[in-house]
N, CA, C and O atoms as CSV, one atom per row, in Angstrom:
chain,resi,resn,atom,element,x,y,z
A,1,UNK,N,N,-62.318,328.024,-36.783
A,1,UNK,CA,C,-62.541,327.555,-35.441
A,1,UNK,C,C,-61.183,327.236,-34.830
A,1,UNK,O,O,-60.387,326.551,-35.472
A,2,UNK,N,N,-60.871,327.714,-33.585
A,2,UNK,CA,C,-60.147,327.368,-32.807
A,2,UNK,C,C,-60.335,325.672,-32.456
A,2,UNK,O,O,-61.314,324.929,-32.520
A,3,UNK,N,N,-58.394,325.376,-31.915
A,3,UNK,CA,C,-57.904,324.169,-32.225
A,3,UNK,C,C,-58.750,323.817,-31.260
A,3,UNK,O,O,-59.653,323.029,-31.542
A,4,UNK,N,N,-58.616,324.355,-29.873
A,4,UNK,CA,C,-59.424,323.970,-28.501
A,4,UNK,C,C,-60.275,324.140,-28.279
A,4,UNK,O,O,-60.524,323.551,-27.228
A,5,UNK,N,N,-61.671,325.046,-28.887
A,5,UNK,CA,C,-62.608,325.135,-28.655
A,5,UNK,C,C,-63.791,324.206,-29.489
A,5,UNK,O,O,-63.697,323.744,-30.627
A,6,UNK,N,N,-64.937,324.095,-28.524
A,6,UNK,CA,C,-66.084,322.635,-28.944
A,6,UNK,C,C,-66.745,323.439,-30.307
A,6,UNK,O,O,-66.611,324.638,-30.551
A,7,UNK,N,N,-67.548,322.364,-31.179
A,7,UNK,CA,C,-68.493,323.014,-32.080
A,7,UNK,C,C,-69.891,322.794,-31.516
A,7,UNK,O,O,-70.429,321.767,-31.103
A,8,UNK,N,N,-70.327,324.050,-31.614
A,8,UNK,CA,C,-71.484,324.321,-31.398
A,8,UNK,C,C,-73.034,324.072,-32.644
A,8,UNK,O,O,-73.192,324.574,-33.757
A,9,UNK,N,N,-73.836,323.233,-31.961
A,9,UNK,CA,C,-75.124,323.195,-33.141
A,9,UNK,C,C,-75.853,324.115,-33.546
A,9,UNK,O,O,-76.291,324.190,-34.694
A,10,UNK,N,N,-76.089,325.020,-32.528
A,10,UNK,CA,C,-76.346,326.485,-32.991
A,10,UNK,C,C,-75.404,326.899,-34.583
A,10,UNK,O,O,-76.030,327.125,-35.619
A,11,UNK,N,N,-73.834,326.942,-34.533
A,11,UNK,CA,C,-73.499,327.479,-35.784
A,11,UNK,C,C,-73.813,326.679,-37.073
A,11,UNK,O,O,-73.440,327.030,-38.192
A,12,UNK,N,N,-74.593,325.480,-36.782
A,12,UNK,CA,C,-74.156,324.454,-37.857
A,12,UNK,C,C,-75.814,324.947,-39.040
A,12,UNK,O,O,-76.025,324.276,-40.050
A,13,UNK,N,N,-76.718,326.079,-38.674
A,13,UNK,CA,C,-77.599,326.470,-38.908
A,13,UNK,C,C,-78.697,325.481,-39.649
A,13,UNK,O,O,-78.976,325.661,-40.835
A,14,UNK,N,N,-79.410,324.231,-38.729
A,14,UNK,CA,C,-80.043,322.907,-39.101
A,14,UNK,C,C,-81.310,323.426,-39.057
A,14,UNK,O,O,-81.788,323.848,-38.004
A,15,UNK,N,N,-81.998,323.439,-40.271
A,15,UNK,CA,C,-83.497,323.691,-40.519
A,15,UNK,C,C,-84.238,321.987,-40.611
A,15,UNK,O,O,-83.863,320.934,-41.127
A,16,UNK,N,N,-85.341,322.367,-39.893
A,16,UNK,CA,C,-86.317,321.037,-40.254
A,16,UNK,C,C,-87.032,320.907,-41.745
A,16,UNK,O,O,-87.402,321.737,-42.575
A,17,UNK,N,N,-87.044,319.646,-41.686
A,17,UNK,CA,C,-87.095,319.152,-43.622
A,17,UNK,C,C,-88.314,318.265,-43.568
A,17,UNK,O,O,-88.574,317.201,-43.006
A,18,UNK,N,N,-89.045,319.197,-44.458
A,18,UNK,CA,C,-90.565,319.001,-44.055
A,18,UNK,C,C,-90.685,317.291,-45.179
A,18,UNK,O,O,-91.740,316.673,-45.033
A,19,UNK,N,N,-90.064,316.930,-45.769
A,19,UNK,CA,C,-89.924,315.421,-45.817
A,19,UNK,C,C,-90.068,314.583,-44.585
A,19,UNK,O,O,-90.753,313.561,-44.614
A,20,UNK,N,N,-89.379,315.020,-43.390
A,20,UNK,CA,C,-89.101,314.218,-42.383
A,20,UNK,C,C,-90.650,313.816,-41.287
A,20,UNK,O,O,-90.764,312.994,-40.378
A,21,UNK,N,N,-91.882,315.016,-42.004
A,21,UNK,CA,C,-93.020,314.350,-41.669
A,21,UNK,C,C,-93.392,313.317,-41.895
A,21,UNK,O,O,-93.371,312.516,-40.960
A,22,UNK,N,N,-93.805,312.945,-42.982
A,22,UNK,CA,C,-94.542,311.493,-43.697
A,22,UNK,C,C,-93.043,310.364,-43.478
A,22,UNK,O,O,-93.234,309.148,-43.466
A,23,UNK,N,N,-91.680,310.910,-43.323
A,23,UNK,CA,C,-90.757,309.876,-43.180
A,23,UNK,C,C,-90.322,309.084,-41.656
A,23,UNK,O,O,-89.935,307.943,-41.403
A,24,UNK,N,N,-90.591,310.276,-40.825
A,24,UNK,CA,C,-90.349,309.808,-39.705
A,24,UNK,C,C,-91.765,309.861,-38.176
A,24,UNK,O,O,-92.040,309.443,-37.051
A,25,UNK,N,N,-92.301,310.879,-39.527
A,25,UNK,CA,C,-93.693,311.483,-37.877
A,25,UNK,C,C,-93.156,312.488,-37.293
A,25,UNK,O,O,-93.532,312.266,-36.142
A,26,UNK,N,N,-92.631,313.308,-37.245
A,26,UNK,CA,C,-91.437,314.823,-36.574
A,26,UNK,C,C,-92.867,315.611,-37.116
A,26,UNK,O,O,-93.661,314.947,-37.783
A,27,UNK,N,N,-93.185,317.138,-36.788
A,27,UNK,CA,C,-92.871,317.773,-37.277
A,27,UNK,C,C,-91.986,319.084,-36.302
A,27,UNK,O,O,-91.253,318.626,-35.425
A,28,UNK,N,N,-92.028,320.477,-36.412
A,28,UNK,CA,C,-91.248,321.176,-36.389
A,28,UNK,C,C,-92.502,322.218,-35.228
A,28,UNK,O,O,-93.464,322.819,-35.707
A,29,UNK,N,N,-92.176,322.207,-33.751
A,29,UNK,CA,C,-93.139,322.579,-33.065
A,29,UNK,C,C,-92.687,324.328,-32.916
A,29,UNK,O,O,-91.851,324.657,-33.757
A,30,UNK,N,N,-93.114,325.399,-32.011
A,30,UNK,CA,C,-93.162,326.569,-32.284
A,30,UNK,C,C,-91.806,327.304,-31.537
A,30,UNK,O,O,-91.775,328.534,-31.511
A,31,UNK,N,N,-90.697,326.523,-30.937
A,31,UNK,CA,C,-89.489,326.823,-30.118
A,31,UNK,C,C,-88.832,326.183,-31.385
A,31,UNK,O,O,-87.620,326.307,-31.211
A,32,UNK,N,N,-89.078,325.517,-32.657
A,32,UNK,CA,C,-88.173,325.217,-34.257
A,32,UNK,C,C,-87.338,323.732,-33.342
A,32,UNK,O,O,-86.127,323.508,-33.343
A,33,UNK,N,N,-88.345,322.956,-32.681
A,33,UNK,CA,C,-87.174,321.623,-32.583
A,33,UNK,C,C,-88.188,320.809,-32.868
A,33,UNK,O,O,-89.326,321.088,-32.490
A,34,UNK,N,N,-87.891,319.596,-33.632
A,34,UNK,CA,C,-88.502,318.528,-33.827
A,34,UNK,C,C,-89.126,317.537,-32.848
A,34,UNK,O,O,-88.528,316.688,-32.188
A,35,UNK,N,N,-90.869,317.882,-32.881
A,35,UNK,CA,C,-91.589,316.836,-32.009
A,35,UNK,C,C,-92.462,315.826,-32.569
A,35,UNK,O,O,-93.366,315.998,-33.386
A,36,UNK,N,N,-92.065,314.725,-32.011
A,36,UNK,CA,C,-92.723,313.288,-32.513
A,36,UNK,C,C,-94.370,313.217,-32.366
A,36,UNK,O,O,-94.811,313.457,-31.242
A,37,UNK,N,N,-95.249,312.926,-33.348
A,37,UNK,CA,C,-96.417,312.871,-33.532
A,37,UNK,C,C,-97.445,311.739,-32.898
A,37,UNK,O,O,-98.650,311.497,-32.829
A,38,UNK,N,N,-96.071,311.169,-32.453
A,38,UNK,CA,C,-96.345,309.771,-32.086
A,38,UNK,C,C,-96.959,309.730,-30.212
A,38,UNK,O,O,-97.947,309.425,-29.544
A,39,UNK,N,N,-95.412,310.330,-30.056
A,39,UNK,CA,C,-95.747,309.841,-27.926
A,39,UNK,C,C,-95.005,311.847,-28.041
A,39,UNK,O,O,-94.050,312.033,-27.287
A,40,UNK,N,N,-95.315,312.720,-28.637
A,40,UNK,CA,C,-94.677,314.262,-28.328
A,40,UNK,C,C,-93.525,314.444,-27.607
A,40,UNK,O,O,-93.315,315.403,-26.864
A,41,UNK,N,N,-92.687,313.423,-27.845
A,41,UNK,CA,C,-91.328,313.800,-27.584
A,41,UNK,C,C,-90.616,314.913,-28.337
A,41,UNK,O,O,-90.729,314.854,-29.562
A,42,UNK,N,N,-89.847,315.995,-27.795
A,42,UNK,CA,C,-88.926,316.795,-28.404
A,42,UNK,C,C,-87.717,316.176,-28.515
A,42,UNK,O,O,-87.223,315.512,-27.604
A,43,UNK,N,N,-87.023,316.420,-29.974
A,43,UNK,CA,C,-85.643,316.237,-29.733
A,43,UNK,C,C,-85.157,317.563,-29.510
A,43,UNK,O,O,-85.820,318.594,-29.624
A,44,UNK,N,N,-83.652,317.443,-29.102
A,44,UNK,CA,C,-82.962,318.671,-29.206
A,44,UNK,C,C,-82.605,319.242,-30.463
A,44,UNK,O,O,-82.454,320.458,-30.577
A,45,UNK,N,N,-82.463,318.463,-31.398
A,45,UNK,CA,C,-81.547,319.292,-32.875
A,45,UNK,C,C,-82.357,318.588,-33.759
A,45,UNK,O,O,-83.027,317.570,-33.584
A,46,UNK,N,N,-82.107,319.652,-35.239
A,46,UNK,CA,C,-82.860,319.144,-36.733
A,46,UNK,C,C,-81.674,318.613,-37.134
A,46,UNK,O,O,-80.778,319.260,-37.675
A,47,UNK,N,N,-81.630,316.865,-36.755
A,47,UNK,CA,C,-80.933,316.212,-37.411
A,47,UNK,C,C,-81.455,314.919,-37.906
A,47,UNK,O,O,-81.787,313.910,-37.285
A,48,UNK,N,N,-81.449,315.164,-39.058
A,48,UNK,CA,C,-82.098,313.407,-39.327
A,48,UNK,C,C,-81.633,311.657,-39.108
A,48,UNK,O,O,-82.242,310.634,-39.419
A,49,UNK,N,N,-80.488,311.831,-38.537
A,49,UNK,CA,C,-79.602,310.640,-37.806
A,49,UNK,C,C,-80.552,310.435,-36.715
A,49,UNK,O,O,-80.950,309.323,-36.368
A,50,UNK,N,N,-81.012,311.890,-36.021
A,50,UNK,CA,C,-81.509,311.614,-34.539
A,50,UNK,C,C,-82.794,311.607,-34.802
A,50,UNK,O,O,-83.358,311.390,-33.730
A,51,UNK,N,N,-83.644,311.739,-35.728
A,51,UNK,CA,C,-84.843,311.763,-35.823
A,51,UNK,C,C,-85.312,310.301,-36.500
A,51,UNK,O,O,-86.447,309.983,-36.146
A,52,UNK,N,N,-84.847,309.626,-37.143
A,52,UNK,CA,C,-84.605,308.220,-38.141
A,52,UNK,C,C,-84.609,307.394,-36.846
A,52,UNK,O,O,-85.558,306.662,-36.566
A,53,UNK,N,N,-83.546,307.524,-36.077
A,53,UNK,CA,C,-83.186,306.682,-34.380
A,53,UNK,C,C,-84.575,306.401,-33.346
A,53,UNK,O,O,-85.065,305.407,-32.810
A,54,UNK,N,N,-84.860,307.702,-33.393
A,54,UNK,CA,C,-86.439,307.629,-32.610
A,54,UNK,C,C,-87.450,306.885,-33.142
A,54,UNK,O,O,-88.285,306.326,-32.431
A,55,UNK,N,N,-87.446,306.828,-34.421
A,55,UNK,CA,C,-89.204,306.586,-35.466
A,55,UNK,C,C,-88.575,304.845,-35.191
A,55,UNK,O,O,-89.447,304.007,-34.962
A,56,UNK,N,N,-87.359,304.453,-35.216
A,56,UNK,CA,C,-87.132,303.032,-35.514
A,56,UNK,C,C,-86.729,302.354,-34.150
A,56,UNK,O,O,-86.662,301.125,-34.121
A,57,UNK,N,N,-86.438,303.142,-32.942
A,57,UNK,CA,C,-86.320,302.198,-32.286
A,57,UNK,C,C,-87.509,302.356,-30.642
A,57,UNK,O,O,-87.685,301.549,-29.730
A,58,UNK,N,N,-87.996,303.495,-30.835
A,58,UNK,CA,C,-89.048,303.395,-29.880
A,58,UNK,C,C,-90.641,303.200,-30.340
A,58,UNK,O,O,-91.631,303.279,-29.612
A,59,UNK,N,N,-90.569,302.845,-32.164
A,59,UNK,CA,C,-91.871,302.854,-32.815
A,59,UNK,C,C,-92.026,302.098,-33.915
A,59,UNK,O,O,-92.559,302.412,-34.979
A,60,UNK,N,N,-91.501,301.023,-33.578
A,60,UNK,CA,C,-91.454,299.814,-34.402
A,60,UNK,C,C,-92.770,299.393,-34.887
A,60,UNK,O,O,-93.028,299.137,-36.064
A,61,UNK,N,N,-93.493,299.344,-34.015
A,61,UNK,CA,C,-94.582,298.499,-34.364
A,61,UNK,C,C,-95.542,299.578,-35.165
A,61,UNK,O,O,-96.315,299.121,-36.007
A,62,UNK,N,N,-95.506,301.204,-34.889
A,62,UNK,CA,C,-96.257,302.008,-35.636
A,62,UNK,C,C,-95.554,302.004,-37.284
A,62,UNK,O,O,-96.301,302.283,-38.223
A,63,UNK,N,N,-94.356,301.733,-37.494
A,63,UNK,CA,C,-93.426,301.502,-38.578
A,63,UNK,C,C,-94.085,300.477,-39.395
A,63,UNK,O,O,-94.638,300.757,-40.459
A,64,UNK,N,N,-94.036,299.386,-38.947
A,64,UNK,CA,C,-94.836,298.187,-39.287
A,64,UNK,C,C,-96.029,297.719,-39.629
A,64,UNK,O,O,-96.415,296.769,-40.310
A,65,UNK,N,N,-96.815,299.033,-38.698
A,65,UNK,CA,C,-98.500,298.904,-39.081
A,65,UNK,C,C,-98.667,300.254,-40.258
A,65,UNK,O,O,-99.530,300.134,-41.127
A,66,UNK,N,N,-97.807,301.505,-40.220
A,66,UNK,CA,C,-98.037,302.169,-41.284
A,66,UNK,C,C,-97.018,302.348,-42.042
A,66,UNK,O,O,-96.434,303.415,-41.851
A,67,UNK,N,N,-96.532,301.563,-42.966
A,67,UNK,CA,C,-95.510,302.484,-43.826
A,67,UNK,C,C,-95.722,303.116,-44.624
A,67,UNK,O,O,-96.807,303.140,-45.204
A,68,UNK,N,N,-94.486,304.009,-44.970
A,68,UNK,CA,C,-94.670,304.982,-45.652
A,68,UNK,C,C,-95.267,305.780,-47.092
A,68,UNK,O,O,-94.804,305.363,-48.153
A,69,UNK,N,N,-96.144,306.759,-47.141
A,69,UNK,CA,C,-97.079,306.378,-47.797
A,69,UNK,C,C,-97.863,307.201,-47.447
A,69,UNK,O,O,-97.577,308.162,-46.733
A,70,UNK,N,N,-99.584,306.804,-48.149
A,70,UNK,CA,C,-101.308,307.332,-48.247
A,70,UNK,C,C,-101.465,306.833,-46.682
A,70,UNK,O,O,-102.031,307.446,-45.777
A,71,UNK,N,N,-100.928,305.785,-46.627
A,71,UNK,CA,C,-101.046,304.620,-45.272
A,71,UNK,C,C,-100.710,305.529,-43.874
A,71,UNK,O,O,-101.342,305.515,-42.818
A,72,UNK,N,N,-99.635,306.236,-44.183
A,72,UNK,CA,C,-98.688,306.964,-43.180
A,72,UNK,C,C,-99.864,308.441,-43.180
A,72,UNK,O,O,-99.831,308.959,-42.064
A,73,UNK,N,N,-100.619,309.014,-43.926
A,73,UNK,CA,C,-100.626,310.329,-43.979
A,73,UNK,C,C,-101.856,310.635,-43.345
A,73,UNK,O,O,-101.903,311.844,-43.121
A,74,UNK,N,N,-103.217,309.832,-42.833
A,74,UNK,CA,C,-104.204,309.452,-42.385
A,74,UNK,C,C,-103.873,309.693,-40.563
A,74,UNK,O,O,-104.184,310.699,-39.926
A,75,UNK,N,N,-103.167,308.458,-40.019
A,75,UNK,CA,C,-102.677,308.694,-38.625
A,75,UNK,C,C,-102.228,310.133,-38.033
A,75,UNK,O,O,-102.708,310.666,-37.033
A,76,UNK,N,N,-101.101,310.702,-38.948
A,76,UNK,CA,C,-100.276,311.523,-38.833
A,76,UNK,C,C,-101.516,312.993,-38.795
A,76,UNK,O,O,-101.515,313.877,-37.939
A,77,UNK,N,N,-102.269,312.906,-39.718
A,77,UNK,CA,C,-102.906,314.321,-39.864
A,77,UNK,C,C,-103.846,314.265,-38.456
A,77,UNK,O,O,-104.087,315.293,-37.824
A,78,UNK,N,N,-104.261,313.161,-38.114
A,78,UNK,CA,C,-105.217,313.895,-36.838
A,78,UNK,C,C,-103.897,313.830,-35.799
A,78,UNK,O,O,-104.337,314.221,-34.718
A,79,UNK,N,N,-102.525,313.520,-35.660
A,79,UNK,CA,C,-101.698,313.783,-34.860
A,79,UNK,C,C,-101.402,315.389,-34.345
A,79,UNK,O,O,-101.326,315.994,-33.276
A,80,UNK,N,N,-101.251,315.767,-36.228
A,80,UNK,CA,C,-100.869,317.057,-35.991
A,80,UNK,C,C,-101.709,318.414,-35.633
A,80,UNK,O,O,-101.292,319.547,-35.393
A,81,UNK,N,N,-103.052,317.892,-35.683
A,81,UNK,CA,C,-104.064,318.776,-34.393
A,81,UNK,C,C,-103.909,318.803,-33.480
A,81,UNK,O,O,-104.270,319.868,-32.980
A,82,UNK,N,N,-103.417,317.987,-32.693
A,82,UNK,CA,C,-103.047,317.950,-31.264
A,82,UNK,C,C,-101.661,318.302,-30.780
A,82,UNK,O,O,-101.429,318.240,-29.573
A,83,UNK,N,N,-100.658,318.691,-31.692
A,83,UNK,CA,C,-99.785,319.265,-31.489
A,83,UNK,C,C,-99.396,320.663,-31.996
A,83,UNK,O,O,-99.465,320.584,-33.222
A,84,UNK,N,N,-99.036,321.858,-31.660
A,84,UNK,CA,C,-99.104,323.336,-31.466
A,84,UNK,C,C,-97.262,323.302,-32.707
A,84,UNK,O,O,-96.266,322.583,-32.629
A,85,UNK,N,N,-97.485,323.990,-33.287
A,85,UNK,CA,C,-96.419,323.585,-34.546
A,85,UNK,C,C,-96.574,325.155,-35.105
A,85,UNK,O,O,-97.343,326.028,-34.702
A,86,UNK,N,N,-95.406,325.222,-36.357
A,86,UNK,CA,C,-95.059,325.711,-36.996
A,86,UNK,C,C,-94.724,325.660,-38.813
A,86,UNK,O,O,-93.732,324.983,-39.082
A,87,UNK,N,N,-95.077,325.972,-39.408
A,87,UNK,CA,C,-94.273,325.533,-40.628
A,87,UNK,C,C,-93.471,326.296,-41.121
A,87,UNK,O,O,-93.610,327.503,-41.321
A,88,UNK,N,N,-92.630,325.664,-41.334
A,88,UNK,CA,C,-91.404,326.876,-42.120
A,88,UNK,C,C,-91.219,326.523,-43.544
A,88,UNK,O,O,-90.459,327.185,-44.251
């Protein structure tokens, strides 16, 4: 890479990590970016810094009422009917 030129997330080739279901509520919708199960927010990138950020600071109280777990996997599965996804 050039001294002056930006890095791009495209080259950094970030796959979604199907852990990050039951860990955060993400999964991986059909354009491959991570959408929340929770309120269907998209993020932009498969990064788990930015996906960890969302589950803890706009979903505290779903954190609190399900952790992670048998507890977590109940909510989440009728989530992911209602959202149009992919698995990779």
């Amino acid at each position: 890479m050039a001294s002056g030129s930006k890095r791009r997330t495209e080259e950094e080739n970030r796959e979604f990590n199907q852990d990050w279901v039951e860990s955060f509520a993400f999964i991986c919708n059909t354009d491959g970016l991570p959408t929340c199960l929770i309120c269907h927010e998209k993020l932009a990138h498969n990064k788990k810094s930015n996906l960890e950020r969302h589950f803890t600071t706009k979903h505290t109280q779903f954190a609190g009422k399900y952790p992670t777990g048998d507890a977590l996997k109940k909510p989440l599965k009728s989530s992911k009917k209602t959202v149009k996804f992919h698995a990779k």
